[in-house]
ZANU-75178 format. One record per residue (C-alpha): residue number from 1; residue in one letter; y, z, x. Coordinates in nm, 4 decimals. Layout:
<atoms>
NUM, A, Y, Z, X
...
</atoms>
This chain:
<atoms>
1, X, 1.5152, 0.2795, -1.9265
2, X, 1.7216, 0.0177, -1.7352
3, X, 2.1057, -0.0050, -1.7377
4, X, 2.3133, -0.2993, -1.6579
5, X, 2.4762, -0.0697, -1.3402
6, X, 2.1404, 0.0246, -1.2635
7, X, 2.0579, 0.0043, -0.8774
8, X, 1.7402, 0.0404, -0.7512
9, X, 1.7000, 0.0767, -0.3352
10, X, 1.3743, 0.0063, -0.2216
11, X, 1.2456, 0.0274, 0.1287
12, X, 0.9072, -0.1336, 0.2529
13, X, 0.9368, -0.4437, 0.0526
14, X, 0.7455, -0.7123, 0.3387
15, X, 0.4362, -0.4929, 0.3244
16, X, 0.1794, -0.5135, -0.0051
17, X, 0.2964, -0.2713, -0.2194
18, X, 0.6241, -0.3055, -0.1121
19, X, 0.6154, -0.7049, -0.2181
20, X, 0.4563, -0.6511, -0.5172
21, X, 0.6805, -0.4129, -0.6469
22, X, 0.9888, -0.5795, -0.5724
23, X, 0.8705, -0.8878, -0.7565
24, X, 0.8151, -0.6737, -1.0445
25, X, 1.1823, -0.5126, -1.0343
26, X, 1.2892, -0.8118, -1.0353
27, X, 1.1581, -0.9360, -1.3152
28, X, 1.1973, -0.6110, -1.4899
29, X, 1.5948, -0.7285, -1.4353
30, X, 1.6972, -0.4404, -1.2270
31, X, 1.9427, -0.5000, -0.9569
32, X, 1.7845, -0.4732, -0.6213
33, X, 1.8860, -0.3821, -0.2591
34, X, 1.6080, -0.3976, -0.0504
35, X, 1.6024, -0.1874, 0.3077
36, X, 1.4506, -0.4005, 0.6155
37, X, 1.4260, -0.3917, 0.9557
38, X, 1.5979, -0.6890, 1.0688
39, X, 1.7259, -1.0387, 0.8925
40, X, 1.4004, -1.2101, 0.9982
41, X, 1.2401, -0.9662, 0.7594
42, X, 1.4836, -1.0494, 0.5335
43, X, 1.4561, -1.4028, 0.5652
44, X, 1.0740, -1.3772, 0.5061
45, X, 1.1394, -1.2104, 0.1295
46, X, 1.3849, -1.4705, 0.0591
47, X, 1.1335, -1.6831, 0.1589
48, X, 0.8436, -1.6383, -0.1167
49, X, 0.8011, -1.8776, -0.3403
50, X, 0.7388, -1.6302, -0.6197
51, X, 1.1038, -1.4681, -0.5209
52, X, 1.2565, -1.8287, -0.5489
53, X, 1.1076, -1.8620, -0.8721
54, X, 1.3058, -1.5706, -0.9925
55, X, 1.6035, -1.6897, -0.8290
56, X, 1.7410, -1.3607, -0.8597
57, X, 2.1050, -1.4589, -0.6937
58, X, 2.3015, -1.1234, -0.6894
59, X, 2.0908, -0.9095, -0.8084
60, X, 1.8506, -0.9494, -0.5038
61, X, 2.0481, -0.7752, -0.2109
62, X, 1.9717, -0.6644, 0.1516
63, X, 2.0390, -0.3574, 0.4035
64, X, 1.9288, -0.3938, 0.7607
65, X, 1.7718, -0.0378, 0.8374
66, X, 1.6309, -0.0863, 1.2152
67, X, 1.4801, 0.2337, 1.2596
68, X, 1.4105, 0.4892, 0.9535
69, X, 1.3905, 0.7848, 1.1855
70, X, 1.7347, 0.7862, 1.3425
71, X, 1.9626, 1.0591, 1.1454
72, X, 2.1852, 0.9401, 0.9470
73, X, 1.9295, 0.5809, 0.8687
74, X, 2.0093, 0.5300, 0.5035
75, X, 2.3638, 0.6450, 0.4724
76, X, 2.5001, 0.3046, 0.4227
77, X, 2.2015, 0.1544, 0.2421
78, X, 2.2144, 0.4218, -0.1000
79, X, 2.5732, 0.3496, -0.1596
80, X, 2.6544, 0.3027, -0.5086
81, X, 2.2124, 0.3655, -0.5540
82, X, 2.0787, 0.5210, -0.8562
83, X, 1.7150, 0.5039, -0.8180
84, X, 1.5301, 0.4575, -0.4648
85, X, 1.1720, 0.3408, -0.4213
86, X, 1.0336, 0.4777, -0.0556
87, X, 0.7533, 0.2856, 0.0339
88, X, 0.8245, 0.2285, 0.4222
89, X, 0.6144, 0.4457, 0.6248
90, X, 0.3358, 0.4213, 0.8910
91, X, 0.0312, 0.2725, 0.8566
92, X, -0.3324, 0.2905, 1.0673
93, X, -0.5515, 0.0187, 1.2125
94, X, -0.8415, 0.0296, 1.1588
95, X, -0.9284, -0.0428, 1.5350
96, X, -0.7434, 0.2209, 1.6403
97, X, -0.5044, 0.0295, 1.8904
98, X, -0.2129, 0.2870, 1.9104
99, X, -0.3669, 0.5302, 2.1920
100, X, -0.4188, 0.8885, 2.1311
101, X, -0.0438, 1.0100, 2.2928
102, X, 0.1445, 0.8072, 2.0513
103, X, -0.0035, 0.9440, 1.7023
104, X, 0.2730, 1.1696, 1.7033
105, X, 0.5606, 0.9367, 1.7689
106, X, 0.3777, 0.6399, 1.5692
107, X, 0.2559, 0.8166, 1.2783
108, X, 0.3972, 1.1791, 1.1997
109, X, 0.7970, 1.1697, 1.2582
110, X, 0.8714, 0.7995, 1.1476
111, X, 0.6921, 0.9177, 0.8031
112, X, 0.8397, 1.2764, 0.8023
113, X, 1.1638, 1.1907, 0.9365
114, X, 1.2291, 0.7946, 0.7542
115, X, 1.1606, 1.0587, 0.4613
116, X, 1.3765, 1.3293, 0.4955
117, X, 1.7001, 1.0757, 0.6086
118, X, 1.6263, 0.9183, 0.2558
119, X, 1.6855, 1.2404, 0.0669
120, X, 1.9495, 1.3621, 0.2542
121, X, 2.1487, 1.0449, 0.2260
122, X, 2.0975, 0.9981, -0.1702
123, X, 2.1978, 1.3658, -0.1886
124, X, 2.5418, 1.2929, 0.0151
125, X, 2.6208, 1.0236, -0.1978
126, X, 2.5470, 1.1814, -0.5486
127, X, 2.4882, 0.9048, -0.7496
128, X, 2.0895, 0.8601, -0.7438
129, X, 1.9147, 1.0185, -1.0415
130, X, 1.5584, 1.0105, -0.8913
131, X, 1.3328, 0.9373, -0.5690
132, X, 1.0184, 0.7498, -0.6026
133, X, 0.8134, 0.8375, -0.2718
134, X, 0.5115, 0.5914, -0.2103
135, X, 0.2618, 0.8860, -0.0444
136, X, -0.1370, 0.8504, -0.0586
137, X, -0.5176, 0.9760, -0.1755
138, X, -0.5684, 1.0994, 0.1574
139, X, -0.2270, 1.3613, 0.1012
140, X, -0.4515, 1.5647, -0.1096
141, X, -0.8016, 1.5449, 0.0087
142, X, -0.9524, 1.7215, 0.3307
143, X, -1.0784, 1.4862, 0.6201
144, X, -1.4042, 1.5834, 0.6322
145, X, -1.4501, 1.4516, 0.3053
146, X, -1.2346, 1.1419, 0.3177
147, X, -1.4551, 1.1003, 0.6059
148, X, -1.7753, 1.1882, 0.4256
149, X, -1.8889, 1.4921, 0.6205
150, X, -1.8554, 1.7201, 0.3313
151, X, -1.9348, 1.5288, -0.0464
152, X, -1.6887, 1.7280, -0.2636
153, X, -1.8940, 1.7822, -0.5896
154, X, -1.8772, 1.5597, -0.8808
155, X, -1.6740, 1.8832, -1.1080
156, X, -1.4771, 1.9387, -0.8927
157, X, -1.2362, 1.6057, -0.8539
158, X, -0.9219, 1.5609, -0.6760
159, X, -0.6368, 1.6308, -0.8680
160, X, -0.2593, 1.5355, -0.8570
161, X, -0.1816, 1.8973, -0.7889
162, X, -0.3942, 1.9772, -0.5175
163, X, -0.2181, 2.0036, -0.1302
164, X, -0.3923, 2.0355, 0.2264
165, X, -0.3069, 2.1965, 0.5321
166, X, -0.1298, 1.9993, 0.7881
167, X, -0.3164, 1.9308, 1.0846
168, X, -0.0885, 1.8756, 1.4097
169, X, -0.3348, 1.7521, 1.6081
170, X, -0.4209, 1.5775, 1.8543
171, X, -0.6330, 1.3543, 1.6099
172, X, -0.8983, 1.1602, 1.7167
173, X, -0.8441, 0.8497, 1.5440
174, X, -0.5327, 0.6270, 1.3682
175, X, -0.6911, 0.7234, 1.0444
176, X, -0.6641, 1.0917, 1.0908
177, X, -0.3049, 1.0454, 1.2418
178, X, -0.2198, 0.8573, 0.9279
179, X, -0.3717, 1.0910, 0.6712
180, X, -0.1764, 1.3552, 0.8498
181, X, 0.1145, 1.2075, 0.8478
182, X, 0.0825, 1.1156, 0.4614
183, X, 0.0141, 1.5355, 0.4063
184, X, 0.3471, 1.6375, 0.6583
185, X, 0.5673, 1.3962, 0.4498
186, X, 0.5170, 1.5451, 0.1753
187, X, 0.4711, 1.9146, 0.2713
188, X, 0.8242, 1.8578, 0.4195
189, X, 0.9665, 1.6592, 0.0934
190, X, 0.8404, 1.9169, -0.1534
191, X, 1.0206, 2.1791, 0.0888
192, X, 1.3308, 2.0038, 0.1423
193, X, 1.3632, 1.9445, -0.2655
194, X, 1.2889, 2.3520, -0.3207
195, X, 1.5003, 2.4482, -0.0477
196, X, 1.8080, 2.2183, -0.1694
197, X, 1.7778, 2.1461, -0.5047
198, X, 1.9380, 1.8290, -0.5683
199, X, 2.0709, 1.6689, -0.8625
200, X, 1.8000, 1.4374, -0.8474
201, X, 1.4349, 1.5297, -0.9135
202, X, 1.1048, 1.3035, -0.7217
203, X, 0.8089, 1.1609, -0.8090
204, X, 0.5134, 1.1208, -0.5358
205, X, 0.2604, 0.8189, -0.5989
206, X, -0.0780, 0.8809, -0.4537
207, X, -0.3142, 0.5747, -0.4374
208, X, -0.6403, 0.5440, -0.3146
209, X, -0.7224, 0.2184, -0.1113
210, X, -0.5160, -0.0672, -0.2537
211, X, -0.6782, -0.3649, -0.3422
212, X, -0.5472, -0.7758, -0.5388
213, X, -0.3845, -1.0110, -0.3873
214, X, -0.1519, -1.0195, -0.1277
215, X, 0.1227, -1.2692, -0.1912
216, X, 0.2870, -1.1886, 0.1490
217, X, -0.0335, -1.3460, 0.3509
218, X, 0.0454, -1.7382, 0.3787
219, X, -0.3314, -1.7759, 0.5609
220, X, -0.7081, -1.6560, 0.5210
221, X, -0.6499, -1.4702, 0.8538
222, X, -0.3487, -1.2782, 0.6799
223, X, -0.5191, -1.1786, 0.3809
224, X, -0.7828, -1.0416, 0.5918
225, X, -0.5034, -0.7252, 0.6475
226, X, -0.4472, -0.3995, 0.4858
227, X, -0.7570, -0.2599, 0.2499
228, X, -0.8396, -0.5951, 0.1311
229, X, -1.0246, -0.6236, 0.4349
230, X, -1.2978, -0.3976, 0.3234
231, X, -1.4477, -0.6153, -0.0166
232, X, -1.3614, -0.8866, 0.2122
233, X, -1.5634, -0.8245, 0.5107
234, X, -1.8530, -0.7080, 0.3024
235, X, -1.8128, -1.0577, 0.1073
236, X, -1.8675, -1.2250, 0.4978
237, X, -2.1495, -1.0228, 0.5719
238, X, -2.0681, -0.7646, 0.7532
239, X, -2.2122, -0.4169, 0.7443
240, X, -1.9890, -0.1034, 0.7882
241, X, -1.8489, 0.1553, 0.6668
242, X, -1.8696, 0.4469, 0.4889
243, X, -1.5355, 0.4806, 0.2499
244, X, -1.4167, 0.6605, 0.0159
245, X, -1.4825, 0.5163, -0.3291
246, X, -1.1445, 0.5464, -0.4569
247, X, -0.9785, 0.2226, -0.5277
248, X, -0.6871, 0.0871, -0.7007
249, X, -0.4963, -0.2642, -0.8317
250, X, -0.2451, -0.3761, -0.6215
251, X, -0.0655, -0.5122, -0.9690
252, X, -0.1363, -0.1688, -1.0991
253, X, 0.0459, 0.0170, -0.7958
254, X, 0.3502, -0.1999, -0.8737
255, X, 0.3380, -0.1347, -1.2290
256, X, 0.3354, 0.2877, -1.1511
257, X, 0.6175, 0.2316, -0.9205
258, X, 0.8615, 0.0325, -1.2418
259, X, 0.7863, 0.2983, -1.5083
260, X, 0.8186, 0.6026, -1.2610
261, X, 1.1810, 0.4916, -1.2799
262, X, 1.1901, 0.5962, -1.6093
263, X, 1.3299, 0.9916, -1.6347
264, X, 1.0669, 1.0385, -1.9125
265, X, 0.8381, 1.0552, -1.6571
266, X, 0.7700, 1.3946, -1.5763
267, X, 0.9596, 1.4292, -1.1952
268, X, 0.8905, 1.6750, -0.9605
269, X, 0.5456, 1.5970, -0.9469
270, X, 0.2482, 1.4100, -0.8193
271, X, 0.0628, 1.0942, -0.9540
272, X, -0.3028, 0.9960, -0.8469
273, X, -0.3392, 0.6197, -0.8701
274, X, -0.7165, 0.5406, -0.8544
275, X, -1.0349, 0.5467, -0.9953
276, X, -1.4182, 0.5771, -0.8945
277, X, -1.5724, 0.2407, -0.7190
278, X, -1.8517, 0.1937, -0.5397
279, X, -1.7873, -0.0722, -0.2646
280, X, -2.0952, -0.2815, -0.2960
281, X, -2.0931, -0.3605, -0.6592
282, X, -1.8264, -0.6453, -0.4828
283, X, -2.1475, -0.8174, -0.3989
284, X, -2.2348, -0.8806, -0.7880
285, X, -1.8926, -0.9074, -0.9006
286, X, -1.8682, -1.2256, -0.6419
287, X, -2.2154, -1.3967, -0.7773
288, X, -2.0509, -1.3791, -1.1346
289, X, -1.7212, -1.5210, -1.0599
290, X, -1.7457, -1.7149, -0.7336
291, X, -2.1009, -1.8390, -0.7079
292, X, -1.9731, -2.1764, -0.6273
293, X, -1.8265, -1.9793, -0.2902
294, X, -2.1970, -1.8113, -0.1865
295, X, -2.3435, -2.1821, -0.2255
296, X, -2.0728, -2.3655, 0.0004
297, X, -2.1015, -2.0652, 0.2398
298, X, -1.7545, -1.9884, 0.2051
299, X, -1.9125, -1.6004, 0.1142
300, X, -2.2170, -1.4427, 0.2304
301, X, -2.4425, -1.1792, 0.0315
302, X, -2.5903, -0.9962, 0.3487
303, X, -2.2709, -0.7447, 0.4099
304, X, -2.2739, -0.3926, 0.3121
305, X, -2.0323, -0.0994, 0.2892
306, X, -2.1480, 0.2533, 0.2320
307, X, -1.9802, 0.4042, -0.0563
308, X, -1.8087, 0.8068, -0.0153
309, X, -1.8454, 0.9441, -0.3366
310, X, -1.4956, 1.1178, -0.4097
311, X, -1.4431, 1.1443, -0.7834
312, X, -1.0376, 1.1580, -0.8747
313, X, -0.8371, 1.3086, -1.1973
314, X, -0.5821, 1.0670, -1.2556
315, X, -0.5575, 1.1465, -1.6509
316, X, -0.2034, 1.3058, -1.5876
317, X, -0.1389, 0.9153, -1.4334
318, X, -0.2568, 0.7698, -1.7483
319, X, -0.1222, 1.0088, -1.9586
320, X, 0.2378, 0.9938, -1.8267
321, X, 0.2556, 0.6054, -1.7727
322, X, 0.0893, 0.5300, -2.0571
323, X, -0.1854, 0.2684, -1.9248
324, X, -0.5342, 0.2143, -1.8142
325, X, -0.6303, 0.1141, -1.4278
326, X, -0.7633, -0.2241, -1.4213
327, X, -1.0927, -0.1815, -1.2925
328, X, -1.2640, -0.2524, -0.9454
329, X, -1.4128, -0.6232, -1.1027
330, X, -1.0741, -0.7210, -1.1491
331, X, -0.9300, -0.6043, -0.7912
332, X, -1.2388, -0.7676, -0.6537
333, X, -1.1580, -1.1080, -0.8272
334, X, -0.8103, -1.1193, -0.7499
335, X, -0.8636, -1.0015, -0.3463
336, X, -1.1480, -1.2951, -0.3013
337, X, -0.9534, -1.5571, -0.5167
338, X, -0.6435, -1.5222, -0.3007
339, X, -0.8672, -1.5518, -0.0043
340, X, -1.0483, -1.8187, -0.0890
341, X, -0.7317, -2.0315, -0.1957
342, X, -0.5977, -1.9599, 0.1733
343, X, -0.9032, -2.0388, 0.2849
344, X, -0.9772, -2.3814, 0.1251
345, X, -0.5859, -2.4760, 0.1837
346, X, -0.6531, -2.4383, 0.5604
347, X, -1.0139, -2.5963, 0.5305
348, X, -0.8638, -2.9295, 0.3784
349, X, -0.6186, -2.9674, 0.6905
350, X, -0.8619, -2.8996, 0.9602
351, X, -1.1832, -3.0854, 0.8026
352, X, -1.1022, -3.3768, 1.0303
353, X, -1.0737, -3.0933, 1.3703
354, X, -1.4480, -3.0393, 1.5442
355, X, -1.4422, -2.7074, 1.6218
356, X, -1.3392, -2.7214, 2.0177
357, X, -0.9920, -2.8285, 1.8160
358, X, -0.9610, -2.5791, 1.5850
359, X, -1.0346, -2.2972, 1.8985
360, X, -0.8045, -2.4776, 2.1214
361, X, -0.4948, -2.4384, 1.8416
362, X, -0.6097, -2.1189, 1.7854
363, X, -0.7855, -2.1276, 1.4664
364, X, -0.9967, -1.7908, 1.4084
365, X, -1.3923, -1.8524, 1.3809
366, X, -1.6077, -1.6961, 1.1503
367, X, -1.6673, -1.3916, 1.3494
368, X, -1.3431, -1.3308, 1.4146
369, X, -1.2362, -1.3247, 1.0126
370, X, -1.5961, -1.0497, 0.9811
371, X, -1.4167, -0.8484, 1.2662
372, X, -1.0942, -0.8469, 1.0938
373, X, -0.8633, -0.5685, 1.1552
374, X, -0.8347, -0.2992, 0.8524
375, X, -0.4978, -0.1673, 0.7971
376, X, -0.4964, 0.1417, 0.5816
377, X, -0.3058, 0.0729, 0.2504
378, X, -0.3360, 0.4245, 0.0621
</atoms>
């Protein structure tokens, strides 16, 4: 699959996904350029002590892409590119800070437009042989039942082949602006790729809510982001929800992204990465593996999230890729393990702080880390 001239362009790298996949390009030994916003986001890559482990040298490069939605964005950055990874795009808080006259500028034209500047630009420079584009569940599935106003019956799953209408608002929530931005990205790349027909074909990823740890948080507070933030704010004790039950490994997002490089990979097409999980089985899964954690208090059994039933077909994923989705035990165990390592590194420096120290340096309370903010991965 991999060629020694082989360059791989990937954009998104500082988010969760984005991370994790470039660690595993890397040590798949493809050459790497990696698109970011400025050379502070550079410097934090560089930064990682699992990147420095690598040491990668050369084959680790950068582009500085301030805004994906001015024409012309990537032009420079897929010079000499033969496969590109699109993960950058929008996402939602769950707390719904960006107000209701900004969805469209936020959500729908950074995601429609960041995409349609990639495929332009690799089609200019004619050297890319495909397009990885990191899109989502919630591209294929109507709101009212990601929402759970409608439970879409059990024979009747959500397939990789299935598309929505767009919805062009105004939305009502971050979420809904996100999901619609998801469906107009790739309404618009499937278009653009019919209407043009480029040398190059494209694969679309579609996971559910991403879950495993997050090697770009460097504190508890930090791992708190993204969808993490669900099994972890049920493991605190909070009660909220409901969610769609579709989740997936972080590790095996990564993993989807490497081998759609390959051109035996079907292209042209769409791949559901997730499988059925019901949120509060987390609650078991952290009495087997982290009972030491409920005794110290360090986890608490008295959350709850309620649980969207939204059964997925992701056999063509399997069946193309060639592996089996780790299940929702192991996502669980690698989300709280990360968290409680951050969380037990920060204890042991502030264990001599009374807590009118901690708050006065601004160290987050308890109720603060059940309040966290959700940021939607998927």
């Amino acid at each position: 699959m991999r060629f020694s001239n082989d360059l791989v362009l990937i954009t998104g790298a500082t988010g969760h996904v984005g991370s994790c996949t470039l660690l595993h390009l890397l040590e798949a030994g493809f050459n790497v350029r990696a698109a970011v916003r400025s050379p502070a986001k550079m410097a934090s890559v560089l930064s990682r002590p699992q990147i420095k482990a690598l040491n990668p040298g050369p084959r680790l490069t950068f582009t500085i892409v301030p805004d994906i939605s001015v024409p012309g964005a990537y032009d420079n950055a897929v010079e000499g590119v033969t496969h590109i990874i699109h993960i950058a795009s929008p996402l939602a808080s769950g707390d719904n800070r960006i107000p209701a006259e900004q969805h469209d500028e936020h959500f729908i034209r950074p995601a429609v437009s960041g995409t349609l500047n990639l495929l332009e630009a690799a089609n200019l420079v004619g050297t890319v042989r495909r397009i990885t584009i990191t899109s989502s569940f919630v591209a294929l599935v109507p709101l009212d039942e990601l929402e759970g106003h409608r439970i879409r019956p059990a024979n009747r799953p959500v397939t990789p082949n299935d598309r929505i209408a767009f919805n062009p608002g105004p939305y009502h929530s971050s979420f809904e602006a996100y999901a619609a931005s998801k469906v107009a990205a790739l309404h618009h790349a499937e278009a653009w790729i019919e209407r043009e027909r480029p040398a190059f074909d494209v694969v679309h990823l579609h996971p559910g809510f991403v879950l495993g740890r997050n090697d770009m948080a460097t504190s508890y507070t930090e791992a708190m982001a993204g969808t993490n933030s669900v099994v972890l704010a049920l493991l605190l004790g909070k009660r909220f929800g409901p969610f769609a039950g579709t989740t997936v490994h972080a590790e095996d997002v990564a993993r989807a992204h490497i081998l759609s490089l390959d051109l035996s990979v079907p292209g042209n097409q769409s791949y559901i990465l997730s499988q059925d999980a019901r949120w509060n089985d987390a609650r078991q899964i952290a009495r087997k593996h982290f009972s030491h954690a409920i005794r110290s208090n360090l986890l608490v059994m008295g959350g709850s999230v309620k649980t969207i039933p939204l059964p997925v077909d992701a056999s063509l994923t399997e069946e193309a890729f060639g592996f089996k989705f780790r299940s929702y035990e192991e996502q669980v165990k690698s989300t709280v393990e990360h968290f409680l390592q951050l969380r037990l590194r920060r204890k042991s420096v502030l264990k001599r702080l009374t807590e009118a120290d901690q708050v006065a340096i601004g160290v987050p309370q308890a109720q603060d880390l059940m309040m966290g903010r959700t940021t939607w991965a998927c």
